[in-house]
RODO-2510 file (C-alpha; in nm, 4 decimals, decimal comma):
residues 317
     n   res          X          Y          Z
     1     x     4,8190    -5,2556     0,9771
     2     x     4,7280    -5,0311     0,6934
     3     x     4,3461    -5,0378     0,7828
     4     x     4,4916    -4,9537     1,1300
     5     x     4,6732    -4,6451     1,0346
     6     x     4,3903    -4,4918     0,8114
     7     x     4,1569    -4,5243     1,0795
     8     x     4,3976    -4,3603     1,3546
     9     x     4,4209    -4,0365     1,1130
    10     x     4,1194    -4,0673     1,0113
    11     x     3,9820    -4,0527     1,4121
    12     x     4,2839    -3,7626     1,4631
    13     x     4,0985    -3,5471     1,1491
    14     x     3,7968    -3,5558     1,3274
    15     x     3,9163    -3,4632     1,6744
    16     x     4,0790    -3,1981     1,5118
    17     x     3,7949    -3,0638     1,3379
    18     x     3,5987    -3,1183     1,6509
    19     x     3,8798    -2,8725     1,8595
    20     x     3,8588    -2,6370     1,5453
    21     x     3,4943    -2,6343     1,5669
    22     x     3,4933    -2,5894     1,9613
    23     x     3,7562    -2,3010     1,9553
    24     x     3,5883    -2,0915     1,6767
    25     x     3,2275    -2,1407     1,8667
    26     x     3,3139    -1,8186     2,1166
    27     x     3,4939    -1,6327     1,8952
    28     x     3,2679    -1,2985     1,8928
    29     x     3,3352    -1,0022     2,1281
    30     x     3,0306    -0,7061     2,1483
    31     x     3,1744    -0,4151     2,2544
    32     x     3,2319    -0,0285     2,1078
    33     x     3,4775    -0,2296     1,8512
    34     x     3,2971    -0,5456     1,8162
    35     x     3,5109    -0,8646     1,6655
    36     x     3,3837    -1,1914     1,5113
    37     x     3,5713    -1,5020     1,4828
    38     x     3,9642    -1,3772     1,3779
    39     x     4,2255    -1,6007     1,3295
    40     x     4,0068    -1,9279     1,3161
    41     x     3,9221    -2,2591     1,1227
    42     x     4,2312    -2,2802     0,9501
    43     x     4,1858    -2,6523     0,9305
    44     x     4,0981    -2,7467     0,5626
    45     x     3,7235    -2,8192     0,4755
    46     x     3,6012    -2,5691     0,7494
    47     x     3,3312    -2,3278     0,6968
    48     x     3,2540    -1,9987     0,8701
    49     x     2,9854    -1,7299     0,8609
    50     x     2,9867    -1,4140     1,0702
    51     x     2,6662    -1,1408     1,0113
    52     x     2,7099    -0,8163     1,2428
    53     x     2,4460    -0,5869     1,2291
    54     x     2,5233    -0,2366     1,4758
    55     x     2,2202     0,0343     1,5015
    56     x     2,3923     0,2816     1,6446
    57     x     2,2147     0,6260     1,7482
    58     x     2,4602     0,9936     1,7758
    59     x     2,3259     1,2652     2,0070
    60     x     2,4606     1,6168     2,1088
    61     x     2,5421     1,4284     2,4349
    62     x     2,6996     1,0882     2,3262
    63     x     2,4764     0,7903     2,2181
    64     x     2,4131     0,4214     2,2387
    65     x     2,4151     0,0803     1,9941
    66     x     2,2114    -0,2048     1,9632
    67     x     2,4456    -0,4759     1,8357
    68     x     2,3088    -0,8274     1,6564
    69     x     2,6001    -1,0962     1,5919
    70     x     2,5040    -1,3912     1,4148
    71     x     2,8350    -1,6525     1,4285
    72     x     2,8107    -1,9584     1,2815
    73     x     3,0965    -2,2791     1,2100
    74     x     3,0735    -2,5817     1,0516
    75     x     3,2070    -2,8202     0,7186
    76     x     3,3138    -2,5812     0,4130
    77     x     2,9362    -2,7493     0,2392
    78     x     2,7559    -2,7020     0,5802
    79     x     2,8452    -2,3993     0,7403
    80     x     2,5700    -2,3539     0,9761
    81     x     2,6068    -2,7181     1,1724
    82     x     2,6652    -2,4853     1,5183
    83     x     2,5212    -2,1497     1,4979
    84     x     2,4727    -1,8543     1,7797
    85     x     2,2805    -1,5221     1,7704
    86     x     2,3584    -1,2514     2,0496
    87     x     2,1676    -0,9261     2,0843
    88     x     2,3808    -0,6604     2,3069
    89     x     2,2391    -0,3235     2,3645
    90     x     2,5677    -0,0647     2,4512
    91     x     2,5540     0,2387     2,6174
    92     x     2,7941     0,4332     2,3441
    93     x     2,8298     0,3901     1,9581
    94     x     3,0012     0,1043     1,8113
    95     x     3,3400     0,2604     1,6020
    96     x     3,4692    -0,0254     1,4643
    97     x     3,4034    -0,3835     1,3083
    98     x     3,7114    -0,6447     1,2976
    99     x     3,6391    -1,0241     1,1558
   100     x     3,6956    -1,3203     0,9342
   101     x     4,0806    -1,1925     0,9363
   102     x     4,3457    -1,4782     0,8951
   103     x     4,0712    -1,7534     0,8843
   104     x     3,9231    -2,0644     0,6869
   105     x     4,3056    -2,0243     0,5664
   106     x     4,2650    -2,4302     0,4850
   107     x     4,2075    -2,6214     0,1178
   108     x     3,8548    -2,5825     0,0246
   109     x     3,7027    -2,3507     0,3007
   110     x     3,4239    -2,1269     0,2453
   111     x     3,4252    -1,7761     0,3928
   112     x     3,0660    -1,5814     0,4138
   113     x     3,0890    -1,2669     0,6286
   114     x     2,8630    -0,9363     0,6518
   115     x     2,8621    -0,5710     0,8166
   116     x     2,5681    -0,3617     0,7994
   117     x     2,5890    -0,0566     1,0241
   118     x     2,3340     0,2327     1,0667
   119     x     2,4012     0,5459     1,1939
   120     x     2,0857     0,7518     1,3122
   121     x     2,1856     1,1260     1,3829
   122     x     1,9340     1,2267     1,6261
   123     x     1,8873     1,6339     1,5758
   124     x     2,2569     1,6342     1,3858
   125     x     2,3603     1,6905     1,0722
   126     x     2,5838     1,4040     0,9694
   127     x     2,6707     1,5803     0,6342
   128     x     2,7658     1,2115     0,4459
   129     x     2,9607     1,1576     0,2015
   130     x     3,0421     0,8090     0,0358
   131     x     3,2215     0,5342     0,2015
   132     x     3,5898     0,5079     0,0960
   133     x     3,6555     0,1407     0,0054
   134     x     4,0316    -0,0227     0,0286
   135     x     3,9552    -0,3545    -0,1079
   136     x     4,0396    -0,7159    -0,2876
   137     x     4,3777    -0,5691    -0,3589
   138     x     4,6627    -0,8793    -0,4018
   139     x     4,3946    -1,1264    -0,4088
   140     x     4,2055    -1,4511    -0,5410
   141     x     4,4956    -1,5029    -0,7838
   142     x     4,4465    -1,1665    -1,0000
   143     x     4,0557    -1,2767    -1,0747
   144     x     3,8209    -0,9962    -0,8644
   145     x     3,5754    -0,9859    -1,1478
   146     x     3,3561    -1,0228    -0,8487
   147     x     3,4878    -0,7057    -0,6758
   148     x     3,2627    -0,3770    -0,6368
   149     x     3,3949    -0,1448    -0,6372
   150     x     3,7383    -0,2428    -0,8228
   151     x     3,9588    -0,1328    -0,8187
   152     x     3,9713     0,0289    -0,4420
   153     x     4,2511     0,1199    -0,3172
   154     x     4,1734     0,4412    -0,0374
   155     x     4,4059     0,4630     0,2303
   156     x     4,2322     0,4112     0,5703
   157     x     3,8935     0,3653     0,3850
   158     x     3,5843     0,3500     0,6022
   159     x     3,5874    -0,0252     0,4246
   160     x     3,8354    -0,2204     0,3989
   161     x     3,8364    -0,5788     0,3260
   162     x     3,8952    -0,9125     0,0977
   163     x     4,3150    -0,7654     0,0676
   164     x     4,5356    -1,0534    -0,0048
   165     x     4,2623    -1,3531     0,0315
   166     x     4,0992    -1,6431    -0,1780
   167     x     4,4928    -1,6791    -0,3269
   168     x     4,6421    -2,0754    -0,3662
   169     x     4,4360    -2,1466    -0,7026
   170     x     4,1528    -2,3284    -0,8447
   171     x     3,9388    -2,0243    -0,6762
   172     x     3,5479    -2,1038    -0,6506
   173     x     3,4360    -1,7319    -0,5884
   174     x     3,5483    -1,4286    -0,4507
   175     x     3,2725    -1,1580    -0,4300
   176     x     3,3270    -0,8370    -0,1759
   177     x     3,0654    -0,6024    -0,2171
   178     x     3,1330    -0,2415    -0,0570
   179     x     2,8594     0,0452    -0,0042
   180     x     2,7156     0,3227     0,1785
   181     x     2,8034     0,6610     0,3338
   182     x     2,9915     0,7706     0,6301
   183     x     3,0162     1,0990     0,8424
   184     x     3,2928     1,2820     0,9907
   185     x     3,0898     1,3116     1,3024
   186     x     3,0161     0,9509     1,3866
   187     x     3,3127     0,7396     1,2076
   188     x     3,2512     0,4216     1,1954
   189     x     3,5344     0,1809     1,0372
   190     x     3,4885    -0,1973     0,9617
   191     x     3,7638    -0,4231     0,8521
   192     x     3,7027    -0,8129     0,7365
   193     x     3,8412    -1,1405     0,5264
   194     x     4,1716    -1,0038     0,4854
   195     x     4,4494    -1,2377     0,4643
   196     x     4,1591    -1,5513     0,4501
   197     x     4,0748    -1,8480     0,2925
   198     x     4,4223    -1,9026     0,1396
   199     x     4,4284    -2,2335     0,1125
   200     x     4,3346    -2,3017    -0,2931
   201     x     3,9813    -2,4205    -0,3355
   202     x     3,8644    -2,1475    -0,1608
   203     x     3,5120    -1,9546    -0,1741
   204     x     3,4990    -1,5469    -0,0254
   205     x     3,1246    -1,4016    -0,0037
   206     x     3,1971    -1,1164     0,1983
   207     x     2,9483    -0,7642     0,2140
   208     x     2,9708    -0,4254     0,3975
   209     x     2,7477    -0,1290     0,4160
   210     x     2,7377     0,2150     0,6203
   211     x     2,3687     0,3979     0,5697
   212     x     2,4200     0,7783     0,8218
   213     x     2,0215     0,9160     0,8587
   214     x     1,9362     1,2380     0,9960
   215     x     1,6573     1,1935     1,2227
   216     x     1,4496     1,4370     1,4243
   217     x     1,4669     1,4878     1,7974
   218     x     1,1509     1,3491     1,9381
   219     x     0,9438     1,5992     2,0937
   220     x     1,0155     1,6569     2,4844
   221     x     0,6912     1,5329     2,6790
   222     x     0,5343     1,8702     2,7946
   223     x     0,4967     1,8439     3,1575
   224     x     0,0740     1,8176     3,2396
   225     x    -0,0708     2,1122     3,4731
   226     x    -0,1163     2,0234     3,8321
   227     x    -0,4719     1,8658     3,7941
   228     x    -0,7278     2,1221     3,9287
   229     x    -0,9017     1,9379     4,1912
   230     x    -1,2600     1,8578     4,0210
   231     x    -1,4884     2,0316     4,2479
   232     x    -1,6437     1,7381     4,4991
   233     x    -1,9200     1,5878     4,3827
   234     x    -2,2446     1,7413     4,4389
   235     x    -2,3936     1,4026     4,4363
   236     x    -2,6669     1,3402     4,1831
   237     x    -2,9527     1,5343     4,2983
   238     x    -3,1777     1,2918     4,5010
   239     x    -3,4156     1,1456     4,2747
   240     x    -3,6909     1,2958     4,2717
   241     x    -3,8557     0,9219     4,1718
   242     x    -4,0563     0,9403     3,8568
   243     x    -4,3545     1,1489     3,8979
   244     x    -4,6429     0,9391     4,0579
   245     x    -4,8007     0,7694     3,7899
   246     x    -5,0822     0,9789     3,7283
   247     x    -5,2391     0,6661     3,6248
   248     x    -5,4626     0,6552     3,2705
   249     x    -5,7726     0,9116     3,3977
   250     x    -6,0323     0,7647     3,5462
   251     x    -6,3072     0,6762     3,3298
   252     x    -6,5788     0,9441     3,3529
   253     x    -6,7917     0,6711     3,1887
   254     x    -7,0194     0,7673     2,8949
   255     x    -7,2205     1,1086     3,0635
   256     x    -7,5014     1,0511     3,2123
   257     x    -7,7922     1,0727     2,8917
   258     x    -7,9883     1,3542     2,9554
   259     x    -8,3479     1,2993     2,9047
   260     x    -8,4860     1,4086     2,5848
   261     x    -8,7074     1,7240     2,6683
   262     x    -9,0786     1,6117     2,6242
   263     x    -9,2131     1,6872     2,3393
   264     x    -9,4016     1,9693     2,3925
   265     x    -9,7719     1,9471     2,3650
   266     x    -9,9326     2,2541     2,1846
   267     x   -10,1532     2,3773     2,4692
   268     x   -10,4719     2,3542     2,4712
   269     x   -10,5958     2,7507     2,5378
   270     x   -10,8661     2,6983     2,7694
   271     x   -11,2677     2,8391     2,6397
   272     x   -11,5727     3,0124     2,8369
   273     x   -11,7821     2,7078     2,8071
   274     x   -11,9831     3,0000     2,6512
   275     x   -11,8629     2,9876     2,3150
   276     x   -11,8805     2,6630     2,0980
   277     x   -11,7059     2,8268     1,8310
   278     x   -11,3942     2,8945     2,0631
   279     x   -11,4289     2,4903     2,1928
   280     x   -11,4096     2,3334     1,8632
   281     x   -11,1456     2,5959     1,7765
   282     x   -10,9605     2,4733     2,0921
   283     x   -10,9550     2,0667     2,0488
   284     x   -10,8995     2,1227     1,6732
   285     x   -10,6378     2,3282     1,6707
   286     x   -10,4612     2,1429     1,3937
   287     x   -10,7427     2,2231     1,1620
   288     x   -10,7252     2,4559     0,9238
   289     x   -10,9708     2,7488     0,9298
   290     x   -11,1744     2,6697     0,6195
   291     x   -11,2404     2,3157     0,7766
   292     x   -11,3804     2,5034     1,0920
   293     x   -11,6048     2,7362     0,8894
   294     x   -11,7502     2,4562     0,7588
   295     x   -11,8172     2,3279     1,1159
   296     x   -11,9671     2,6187     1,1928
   297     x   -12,1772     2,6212     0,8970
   298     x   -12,3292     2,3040     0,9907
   299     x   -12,3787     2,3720     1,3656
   300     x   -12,6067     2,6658     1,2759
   301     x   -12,7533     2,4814     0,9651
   302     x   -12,8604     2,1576     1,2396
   303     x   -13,0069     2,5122     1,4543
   304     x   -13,2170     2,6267     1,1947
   305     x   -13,2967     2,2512     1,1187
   306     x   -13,4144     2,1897     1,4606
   307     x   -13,5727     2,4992     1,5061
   308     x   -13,8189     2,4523     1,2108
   309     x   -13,9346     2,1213     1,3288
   310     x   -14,0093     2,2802     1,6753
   311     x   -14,2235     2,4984     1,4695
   312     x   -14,3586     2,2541     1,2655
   313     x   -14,4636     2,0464     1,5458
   314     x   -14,6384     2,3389     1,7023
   315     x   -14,8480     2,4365     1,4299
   316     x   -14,9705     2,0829     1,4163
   317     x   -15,0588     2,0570     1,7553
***
């Protein structure tokens, strides 16, 4: 009977932690004020996370946000058993942030939330000033060594969170952590874990920041010139082909020798059969003259020779 009963409860602890579980799952709204998961896993043991992350961008003429929410539910040692991320893109700023408010309010839950919000000023001044806090004011049982800043106690601060959570005792942690600026033009205010995780045991992790830029315009597109109609095509002058191959020159061929001149001959002068001196001067003219005064010499020495012995011969007759 006993074994009976702790099974029933046992099977009803589940199923509730199962409907807890289901119920927190859709709990996050994107909108100009965006909410995450208020009011639930107030079952003991649960854990919850909730990470919101707004870009929003301020012009003269309004502005826009791109919104991130990352929501996730699960066991107070396992958070992040069913987790969903959801990108939203808005067509005005985001003001405000409400979430983790009057939740994990159980024995032993764990509480991890987180705003970070960035304001670009597109061609505006958003003359910033630091974020007024309001926060861990009547809470974790008097400890907030873990608070900064502390204490914080602004009325309608830009921040304003951890007030009058972690309480019921044997505390595990409770660290808020509050920074940033804000601007009078773009206000942007975020509120979360207040009144949570009251159910002793508990553990509070729970961040917020506000960062305000200046930013320039971007430069307006200057609109192009009407495009000059390029002048039609001429068309690329007909090719005139490359110049006929005037082909390597046609081999004129070694010229033609010319003949060597023939030697000349030194001419013979022509002599009055007369003279025998002028003969033998004529066939010998490559002697010198002494050789043909010798000649001579002879010639009329073989005269007088034969002349004598025509004498001779008379007289002996």
């Amino acid at each position: 009977m006993r074994r009976s009963l702790t099974l029933f409860l046992t099977g009803g602890l589940l199923l509730l932690g199962s409907l807890a579980l289901a119920s927190g799952a859709s709990a996050a709204t994107i909108a100009p004020t965006t909410t995450c998961s208020n009011g639930v896993d107030n079952t003991g043991g649960l854990g919850l996370i909730c990470e919101v992350t707004v870009v929003n961008t301020i012009t003269t003429s309004g502005g826009s946000a791109s919104v991130t929410v990352r929501e996730c539910h699960g066991a107070a040692g396992n958070p992040q058993a069913a987790c969903s991320t959801k990108v939203t893109n808005l067509t005005e700023p985001v003001t405000a942030v409400t979430q983790c408010n009057s939740s994990i309010n159980g024995g032993g839950g764990t509480l991890r939330c987180s705003v970070q919000v960035t304001n670009d000023f597109i061609g505006l001044s958003p003359a910033a000033t630091a974020a007024t806090v309001d926060q861990c004011v009547g809470s974790g049982g008097g400890i907030t060594t873990g608070c900064d800043p502390f204490p914080a106690t602004t009325s309608g601060a830009t921040i304003t969170q951890c007030n009058g959570s972690a309480n019921g005792g044997t505390l595990v942690g409770l660290t808020c952590t509050a920074t940033g600026t804000e601007s009078s033009a773009q206000s942007v205010t975020i509120n979360q874990c207040n009144g949570a995780a009251n159910g002793g045991g508990a553990l509070v992790i729970c961040s917020a920041n506000v960062t305000s830029n200046a930013l320039a315009p971007s430069p307006s597109p200057t609109a192009s010139l009407s495009p000059t109609a390029s002048p039609a095509p001429t068309g690329s002058p007909a090719p005139t082909g490359s110049p006929a191959p005037t082909g390597s020159p046609a081999p004129t061929g070694s010229p033609a020798p010319t003949a060597s001149p023939a030697p000349t001959t030194t001419p013979v002068a022509t002599i009055p059969a007369t003279s025998t001196t002028d003969q033998i001067t004529g066939q010998s003219s490559g002697t010198t003259p002494l050789a043909l005064a010798g000649l001579l010499f002879l010639v009329v020495l073989a005269v007088i020779a034969m002349s004598r012995r025509d004498g001779d011969r008379r007289h002996m007759r």
